[in-house]
C-alpha positions as CSV (number, residue, x, y, z in Angstrom):
1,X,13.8,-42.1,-16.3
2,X,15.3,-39.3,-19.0
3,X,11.8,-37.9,-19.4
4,X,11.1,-37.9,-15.5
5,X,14.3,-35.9,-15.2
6,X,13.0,-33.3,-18.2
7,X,10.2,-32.7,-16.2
8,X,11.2,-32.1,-13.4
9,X,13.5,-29.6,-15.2
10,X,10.5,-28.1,-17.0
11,X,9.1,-27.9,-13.5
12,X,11.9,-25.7,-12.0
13,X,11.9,-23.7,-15.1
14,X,8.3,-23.0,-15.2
15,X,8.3,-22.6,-11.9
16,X,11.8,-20.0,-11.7
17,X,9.9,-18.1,-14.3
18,X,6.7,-17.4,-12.3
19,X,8.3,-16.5,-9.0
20,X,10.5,-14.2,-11.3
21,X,7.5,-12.4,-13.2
22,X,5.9,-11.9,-9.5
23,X,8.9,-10.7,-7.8
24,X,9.1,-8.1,-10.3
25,X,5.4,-7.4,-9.7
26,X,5.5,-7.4,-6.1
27,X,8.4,-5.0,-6.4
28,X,6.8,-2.6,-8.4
29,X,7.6,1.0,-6.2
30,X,4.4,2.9,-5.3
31,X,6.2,6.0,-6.3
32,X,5.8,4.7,-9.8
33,X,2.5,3.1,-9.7
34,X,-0.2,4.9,-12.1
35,X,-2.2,7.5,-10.3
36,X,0.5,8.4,-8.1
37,X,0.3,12.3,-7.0
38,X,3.9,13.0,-7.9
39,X,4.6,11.6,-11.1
40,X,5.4,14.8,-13.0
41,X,7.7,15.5,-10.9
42,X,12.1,14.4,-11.0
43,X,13.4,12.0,-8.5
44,X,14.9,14.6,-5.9
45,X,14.3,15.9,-2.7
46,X,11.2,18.2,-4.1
47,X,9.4,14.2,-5.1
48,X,10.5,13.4,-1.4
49,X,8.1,16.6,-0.2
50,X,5.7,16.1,-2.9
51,X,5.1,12.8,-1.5
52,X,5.3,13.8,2.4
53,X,2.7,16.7,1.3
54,X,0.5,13.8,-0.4
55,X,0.6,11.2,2.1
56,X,-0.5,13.5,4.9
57,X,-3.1,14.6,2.4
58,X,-4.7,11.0,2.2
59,X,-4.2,11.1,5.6
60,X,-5.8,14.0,6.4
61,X,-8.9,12.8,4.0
62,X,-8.9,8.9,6.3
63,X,-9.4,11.2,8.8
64,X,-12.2,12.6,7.8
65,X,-14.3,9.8,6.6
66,X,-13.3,8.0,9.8
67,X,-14.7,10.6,12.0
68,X,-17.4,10.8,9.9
69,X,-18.1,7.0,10.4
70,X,-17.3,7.1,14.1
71,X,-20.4,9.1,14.7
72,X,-23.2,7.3,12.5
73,X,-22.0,3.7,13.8
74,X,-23.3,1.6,16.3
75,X,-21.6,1.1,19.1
76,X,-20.5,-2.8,18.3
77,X,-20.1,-1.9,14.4
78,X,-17.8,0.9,15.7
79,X,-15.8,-0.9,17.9
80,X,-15.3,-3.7,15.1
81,X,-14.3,-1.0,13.0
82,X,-11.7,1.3,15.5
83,X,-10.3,-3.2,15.9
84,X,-9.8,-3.3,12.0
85,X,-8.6,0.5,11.6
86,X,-5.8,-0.6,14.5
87,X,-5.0,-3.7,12.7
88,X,-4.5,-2.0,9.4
89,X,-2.0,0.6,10.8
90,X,0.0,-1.8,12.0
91,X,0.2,-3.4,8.5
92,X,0.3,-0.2,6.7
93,X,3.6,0.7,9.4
94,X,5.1,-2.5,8.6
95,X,4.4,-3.2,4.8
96,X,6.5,0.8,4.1
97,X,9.2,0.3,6.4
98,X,9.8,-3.6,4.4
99,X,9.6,-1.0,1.3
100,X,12.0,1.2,3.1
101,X,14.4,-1.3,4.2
102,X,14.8,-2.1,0.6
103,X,16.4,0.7,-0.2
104,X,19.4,-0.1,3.0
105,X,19.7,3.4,3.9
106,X,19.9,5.3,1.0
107,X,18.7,8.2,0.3
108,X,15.5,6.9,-1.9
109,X,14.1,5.2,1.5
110,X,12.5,8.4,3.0
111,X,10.7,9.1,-0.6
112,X,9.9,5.5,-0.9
113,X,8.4,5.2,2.7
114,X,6.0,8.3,2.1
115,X,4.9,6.7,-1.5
116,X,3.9,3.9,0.5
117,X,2.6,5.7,2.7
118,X,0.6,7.9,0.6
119,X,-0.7,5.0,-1.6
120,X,-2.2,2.4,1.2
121,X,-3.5,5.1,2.9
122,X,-5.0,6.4,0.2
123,X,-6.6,2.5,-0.8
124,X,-7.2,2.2,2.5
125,X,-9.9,5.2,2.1
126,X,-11.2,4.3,-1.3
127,X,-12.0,0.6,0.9
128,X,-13.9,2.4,3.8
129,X,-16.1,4.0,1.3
130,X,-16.6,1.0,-0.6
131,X,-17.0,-1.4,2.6
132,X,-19.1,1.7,4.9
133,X,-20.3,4.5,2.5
134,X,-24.2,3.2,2.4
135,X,-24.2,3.9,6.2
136,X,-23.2,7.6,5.7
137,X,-26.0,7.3,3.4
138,X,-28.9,6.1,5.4
């Protein structure tokens, strides 16, 4: 019974520890993820502008590849893509503001929500090319 109760200890341990290492993971801020476009700068209000500036930059170049997508897809490929592309704003909307709510208010939410911003839109391109690059190819 002793040893039953030990591991069921170890179990919770274990088990504590792992959620702890990937809550710390998960929580990793995109304004200090590697690559990010505003690293050199201090944590002000010029890093909140550096990463407004950035974000509608990877916007700007979603754009682009989207509209170059929209006109060498088929019609059913295109619509299967404009479903996704719907789909993955509403993530993208709701994944930064559960960043942003983090923060309660304070005033590292608005930098915070365009680093996440910035960043998923940003993967989001680099996974269009990979997923629809050959097409722009053909």
């Amino acid at each position: 019974m002793a040893f039953m109760q030990i591991g069921h200890t170890l179990r919770f341990f274990l088990l504590s520890s792992l959620a702890c290492l990937l809550t710390g993971n998960i929580l990793a801020q995109h304004m200090n993820a590697a690559g990010n476009p505003c690293q050199s700068i201090g944590p002000d209000s010029s890093e909140t502008q550096c990463f407004i500036t950035a974000s509608q930059a990877a916007d700007r170049e979603l754009n682009s590849f989207y509209g170059k997508l929209r006109a060498h897809l088929r019609s059913d490929d295109l619509s299967n893509l404009q479903a996704a592309q719907r789909l993955w704003m509403q993530f993208r909307d709701a994944n930064c503001k559960a960043e942003y709510d983090l923060y309660e208010g304070g005033s590292a939410g608005p930098m915070v929500r365009a680093a996440c911003i910035e960043a998923v839109t940003r993967q989001r391109t680099a996974e269009l090319k990979t997923i629809y690059g050959w097409v722009l190819e053909k």
